[in-house]
C-alpha positions in Angstrom: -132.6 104.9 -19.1 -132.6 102.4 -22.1 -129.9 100.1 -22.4 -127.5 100.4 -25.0 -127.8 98.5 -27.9 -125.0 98.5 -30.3 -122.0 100.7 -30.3 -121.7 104.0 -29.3 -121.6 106.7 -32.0 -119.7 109.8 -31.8 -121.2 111.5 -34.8 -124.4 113.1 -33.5 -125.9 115.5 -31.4 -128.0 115.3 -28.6 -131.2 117.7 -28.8 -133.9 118.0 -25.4 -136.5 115.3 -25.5 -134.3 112.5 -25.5 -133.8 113.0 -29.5 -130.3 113.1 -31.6 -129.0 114.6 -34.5 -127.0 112.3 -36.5 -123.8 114.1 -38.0 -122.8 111.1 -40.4 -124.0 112.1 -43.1 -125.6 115.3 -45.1 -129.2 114.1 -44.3 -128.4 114.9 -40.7 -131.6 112.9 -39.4 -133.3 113.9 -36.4 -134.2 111.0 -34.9 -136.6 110.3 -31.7 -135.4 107.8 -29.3 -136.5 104.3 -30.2 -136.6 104.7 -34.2 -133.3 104.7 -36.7 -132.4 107.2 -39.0 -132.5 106.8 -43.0 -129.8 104.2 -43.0 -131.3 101.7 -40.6 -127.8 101.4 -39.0 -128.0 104.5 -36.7 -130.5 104.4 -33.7 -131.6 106.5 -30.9 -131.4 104.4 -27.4 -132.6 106.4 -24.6 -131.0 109.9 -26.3 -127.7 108.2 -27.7 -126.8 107.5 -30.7 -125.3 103.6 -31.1 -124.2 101.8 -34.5 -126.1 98.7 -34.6 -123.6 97.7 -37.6 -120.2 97.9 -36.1 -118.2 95.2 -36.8 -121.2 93.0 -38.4 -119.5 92.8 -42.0 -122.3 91.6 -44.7 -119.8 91.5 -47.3 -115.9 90.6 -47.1 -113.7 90.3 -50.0 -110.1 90.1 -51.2 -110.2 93.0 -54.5 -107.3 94.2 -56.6 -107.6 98.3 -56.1 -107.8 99.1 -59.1 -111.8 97.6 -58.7 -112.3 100.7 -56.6 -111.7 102.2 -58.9 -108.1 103.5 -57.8 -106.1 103.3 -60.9 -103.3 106.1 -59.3 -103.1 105.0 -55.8 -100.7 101.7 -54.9 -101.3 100.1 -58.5 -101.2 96.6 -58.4 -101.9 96.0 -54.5 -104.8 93.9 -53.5 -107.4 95.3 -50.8 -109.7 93.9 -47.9 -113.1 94.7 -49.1 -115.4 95.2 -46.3 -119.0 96.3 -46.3 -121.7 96.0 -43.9 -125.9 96.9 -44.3 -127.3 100.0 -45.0 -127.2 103.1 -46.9 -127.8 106.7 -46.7 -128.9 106.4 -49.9 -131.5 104.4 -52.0 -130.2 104.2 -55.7 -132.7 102.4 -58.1 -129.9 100.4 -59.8 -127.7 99.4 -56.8 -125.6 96.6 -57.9 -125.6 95.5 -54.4 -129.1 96.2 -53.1 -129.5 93.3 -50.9 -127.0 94.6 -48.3 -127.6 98.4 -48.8 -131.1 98.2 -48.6 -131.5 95.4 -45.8 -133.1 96.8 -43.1 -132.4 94.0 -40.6 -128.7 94.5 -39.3 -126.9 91.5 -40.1 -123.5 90.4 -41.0 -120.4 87.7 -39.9 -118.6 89.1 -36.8 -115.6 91.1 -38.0 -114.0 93.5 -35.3 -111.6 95.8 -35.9 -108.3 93.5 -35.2 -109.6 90.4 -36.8 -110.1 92.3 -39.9 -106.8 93.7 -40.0 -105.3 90.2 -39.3 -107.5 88.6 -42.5 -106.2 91.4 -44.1 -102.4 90.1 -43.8 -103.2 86.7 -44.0 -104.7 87.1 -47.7 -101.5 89.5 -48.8 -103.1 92.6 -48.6 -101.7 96.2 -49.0 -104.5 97.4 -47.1 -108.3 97.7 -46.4 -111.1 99.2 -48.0 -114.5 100.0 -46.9 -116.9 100.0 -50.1 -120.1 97.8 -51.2 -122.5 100.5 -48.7 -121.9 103.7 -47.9 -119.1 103.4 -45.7 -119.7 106.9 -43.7 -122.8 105.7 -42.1 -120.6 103.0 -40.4 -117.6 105.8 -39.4 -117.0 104.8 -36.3 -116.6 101.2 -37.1 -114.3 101.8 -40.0 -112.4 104.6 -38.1 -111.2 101.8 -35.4 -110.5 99.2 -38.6 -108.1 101.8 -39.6 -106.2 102.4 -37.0 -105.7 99.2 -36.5 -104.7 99.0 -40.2 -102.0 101.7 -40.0 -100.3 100.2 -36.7 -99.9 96.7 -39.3 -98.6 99.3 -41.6 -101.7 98.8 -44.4 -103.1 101.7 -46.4 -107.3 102.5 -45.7 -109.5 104.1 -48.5 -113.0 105.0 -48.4 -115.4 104.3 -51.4 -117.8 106.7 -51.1 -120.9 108.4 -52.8 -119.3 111.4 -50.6 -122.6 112.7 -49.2 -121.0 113.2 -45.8 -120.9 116.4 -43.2 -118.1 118.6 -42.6 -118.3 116.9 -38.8 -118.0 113.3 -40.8 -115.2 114.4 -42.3 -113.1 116.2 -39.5 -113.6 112.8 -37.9 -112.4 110.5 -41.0 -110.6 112.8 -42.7 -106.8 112.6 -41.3 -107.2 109.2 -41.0 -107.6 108.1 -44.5 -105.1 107.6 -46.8 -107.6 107.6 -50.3 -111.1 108.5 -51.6 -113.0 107.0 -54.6 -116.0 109.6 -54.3 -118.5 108.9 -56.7 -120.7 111.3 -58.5 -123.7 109.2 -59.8 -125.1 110.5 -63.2 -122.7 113.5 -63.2 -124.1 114.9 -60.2 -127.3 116.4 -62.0 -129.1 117.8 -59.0 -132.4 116.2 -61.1 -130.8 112.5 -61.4 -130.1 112.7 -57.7 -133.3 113.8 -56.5 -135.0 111.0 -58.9 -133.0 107.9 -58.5 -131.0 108.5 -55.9 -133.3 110.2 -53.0 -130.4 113.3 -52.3 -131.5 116.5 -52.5 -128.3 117.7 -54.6 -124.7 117.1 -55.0 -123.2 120.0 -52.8 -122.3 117.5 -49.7 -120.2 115.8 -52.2 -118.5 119.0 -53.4 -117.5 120.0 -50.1 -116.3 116.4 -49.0 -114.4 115.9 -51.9 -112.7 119.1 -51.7 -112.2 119.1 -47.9 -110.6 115.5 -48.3 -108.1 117.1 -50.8 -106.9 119.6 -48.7 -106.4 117.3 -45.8 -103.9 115.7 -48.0 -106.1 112.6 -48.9 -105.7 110.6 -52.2 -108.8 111.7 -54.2 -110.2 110.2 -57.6 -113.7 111.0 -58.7 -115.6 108.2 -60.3 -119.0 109.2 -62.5 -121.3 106.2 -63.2 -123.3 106.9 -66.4 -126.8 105.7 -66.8 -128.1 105.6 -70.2 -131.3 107.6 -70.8 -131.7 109.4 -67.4 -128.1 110.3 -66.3 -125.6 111.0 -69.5 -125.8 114.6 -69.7 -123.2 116.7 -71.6 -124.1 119.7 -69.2 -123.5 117.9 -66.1 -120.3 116.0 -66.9 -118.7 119.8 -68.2 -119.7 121.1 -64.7 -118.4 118.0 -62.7 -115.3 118.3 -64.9 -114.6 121.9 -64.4 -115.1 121.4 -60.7 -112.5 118.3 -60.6 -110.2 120.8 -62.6 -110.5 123.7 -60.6 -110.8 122.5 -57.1 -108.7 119.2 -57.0 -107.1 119.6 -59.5 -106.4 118.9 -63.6 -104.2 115.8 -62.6 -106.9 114.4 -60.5 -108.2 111.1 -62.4 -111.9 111.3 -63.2 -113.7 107.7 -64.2 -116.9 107.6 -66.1 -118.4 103.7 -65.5 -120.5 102.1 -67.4 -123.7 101.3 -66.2 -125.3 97.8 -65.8 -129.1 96.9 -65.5 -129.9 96.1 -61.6 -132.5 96.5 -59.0 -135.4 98.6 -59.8 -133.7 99.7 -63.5 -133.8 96.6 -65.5 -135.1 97.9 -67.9 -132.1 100.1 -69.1 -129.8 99.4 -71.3 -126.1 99.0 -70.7 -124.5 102.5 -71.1 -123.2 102.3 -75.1 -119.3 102.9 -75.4 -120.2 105.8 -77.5 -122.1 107.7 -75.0 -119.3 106.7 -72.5 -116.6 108.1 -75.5 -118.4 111.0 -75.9 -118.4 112.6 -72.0 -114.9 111.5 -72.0 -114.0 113.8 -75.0 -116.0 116.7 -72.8 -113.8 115.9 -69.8 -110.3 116.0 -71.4 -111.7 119.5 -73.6 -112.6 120.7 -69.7 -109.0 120.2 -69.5 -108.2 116.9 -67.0 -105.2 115.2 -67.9 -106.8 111.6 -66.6 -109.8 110.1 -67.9 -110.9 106.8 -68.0 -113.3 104.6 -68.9 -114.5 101.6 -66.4 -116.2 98.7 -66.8 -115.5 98.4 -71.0 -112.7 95.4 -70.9 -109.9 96.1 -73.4 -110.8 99.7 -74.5 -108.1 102.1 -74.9 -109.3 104.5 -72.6 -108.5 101.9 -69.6 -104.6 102.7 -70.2 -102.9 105.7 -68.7 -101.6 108.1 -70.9 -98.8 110.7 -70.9 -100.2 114.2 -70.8 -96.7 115.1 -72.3 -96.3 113.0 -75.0 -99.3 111.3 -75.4 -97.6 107.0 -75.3 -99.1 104.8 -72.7 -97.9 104.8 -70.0 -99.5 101.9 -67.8 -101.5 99.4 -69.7 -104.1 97.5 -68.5 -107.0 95.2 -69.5 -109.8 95.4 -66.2 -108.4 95.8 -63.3 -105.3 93.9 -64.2 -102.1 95.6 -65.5 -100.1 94.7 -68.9 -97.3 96.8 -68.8 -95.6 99.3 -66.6 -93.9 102.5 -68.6 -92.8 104.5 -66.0 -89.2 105.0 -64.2 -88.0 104.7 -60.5 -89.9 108.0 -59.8 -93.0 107.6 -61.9 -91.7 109.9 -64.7 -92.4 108.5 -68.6 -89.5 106.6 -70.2 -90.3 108.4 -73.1 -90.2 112.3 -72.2 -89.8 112.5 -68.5 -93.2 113.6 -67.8 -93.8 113.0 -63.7 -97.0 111.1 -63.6 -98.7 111.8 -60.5 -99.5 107.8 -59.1 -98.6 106.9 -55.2 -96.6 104.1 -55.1 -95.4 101.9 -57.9 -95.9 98.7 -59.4 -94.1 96.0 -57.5 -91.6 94.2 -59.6 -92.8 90.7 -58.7 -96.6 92.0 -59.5 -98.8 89.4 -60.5 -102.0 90.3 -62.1 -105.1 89.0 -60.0 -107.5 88.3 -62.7 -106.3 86.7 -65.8 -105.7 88.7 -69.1 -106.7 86.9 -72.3 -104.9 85.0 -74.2 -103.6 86.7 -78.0 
């Protein structure tokens, strides 16, 4: 037999002929032993699985959460970023393309506990695992958390959600929030395209299944110009937030900057952005925002009762804090649906400018 290389996996299946299954994510790879599967990470050594990335971090940072974006989960609270190689995925404008699409494993050593501990150090609330698909490292991330929860720190996932129902059962009542992100509104065309996924329906399910497991969920929507802004997509992905997470669920549409292999684009105009947003709250969602547009309007949180802001903010900083002791509006009592509050000695992380 092989020896093993790298860390054992739990998610996958072992089929006769020394082949696996991989159960991470909804590609579910059949891989013979000796090659990887799609994300580079996952490897067959003599009929097991093994994570060649666990607790190799390519990229380690110290973000405020509302980055994630996670504008309704622990606002104000600062997160250990952590991201390793890889992806289960291979999006033309990745913004961070030299670690998703690195095929050589690489990456600083970062176990479980030393994480957790950099975490403290640093004044975190809790970790995050973001940068690269973060389910085709589950295993690694599953052992970060626990450790995370024992320090008592929060754990969120930033995920394009193409994971399995098996990936999910495993992660699932471990998490504490999801950023799942749509790309291009879910259009099964823009996925196939630009993304190489056959269709958004893994993404569906996983969002919905993290919901009923009683995870914080926020759906973000990155809109390329051109190729991925369509009115018909966002009104389906809208009514689907509505429906099965919920109307209260936050929904952001980002705004897309050239990278990668689309340079070429521009960056998505504030009027296209504007314009989906108008679909989304007519779809009937009581939270939409707009990232990556510093200073617009449509960053602030707004009362679906009577319509005054609520929560300020310029990027991922906050301005001003509207709401009482149990989150309700100052103005008409309207309970706004946010875990956690703003910390009374809050201080923003990035600098707001200067009137």
């Amino acid at each position: 037999m092989a020896a093993l290389v790298g860390h054992p996996a739990s998610l996958y299946e072992a089929i006769p002929g020394q082949k696996v299954r991989c159960t991470a994510c909804a590609r579910y790879c059949m891989i013979p032993d000796g090659s990887h599967g799609f994300c580079f990470v996952r490897k067959n050594v003599g009929g097991r699985l093994v994570l060649l990335s666990y607790g190799k971090a390519s990229a380690v940072q110290v973000d405020p959460i509302e980055k994630k974006p996670l504008s309704h989960f622990h606002p104000g609270t600062r997160v250990y970023s952590i991201g390793t190689v890889g992806c289960n995925w291979r999006c033309q404008y990745c913004q961070n393309a030299e670690i998703s699409q690195e095929r050589e494993v690489v990456g600083r050593s970062l176990p479980p506990h030393a994480a957790v501990t950099a975490a403290k150090r640093y004044g975190c609330s809790g970790v995050t695992f973001t940068y690269n698909e973060p389910s085709i490292f589950a295993e690694y991330a599953l052992d970060v958390i626990r450790e995370a929860h024992k320090a008592g720190l929060f754990a969120n996932f930033v995920t394009n959600g193409y994971m399995t129902p098996e990936a999910v059962e495993l992660i699932g009542p471990h998490l504490d929030a999801v950023s799942v992100d749509f790309k291009g509104s879910g259009e099964p065309g823009f996925l196939r395209k630009f993304v190489a996924a056959k269709g958004p329906e893994p993404i569906f399910e996983s969002a919905v299944d993290l919901k009923k497991r009683g995870v914080h969920v926020e759906v973000t929507d990155l809109i390329v110009p051109e190729v991925g802004e369509s009115v018909e997509a966002t009104q389906k992905l809208a009514r689907f937030v509505r429906d099965e997470l919920g109307p209260s669920t936050p929904l952001h549409f980002l705004r897309f900057h050239p990278d990668y292999h689309m340079m070429d684009l521009p960056e998505t105009p504030v009027a296209t952005l504007e314009k989906l947003h108008h679909v989304a709250k007519a779809e009937g969602l009581d939270y939409v925002y707009l990232g990556n547009v510093w200073g617009h309007p449509l960053e602030n949180t707004y009362c679906p009762g009577c319509g005054s802001v609520v929560v300020r903010r310029f990027g991922f900083t906050i301005q001003s804090w509207r709401l009482d002791p149990e989150n309700c509006c100052r103005k008409c009592g309207q309970k706004i649906p946010i875990v956690g509050r703003l910390a009374e000695d809050y201080v923003p992380t990035f600098a707001t400018p200067v009137a």
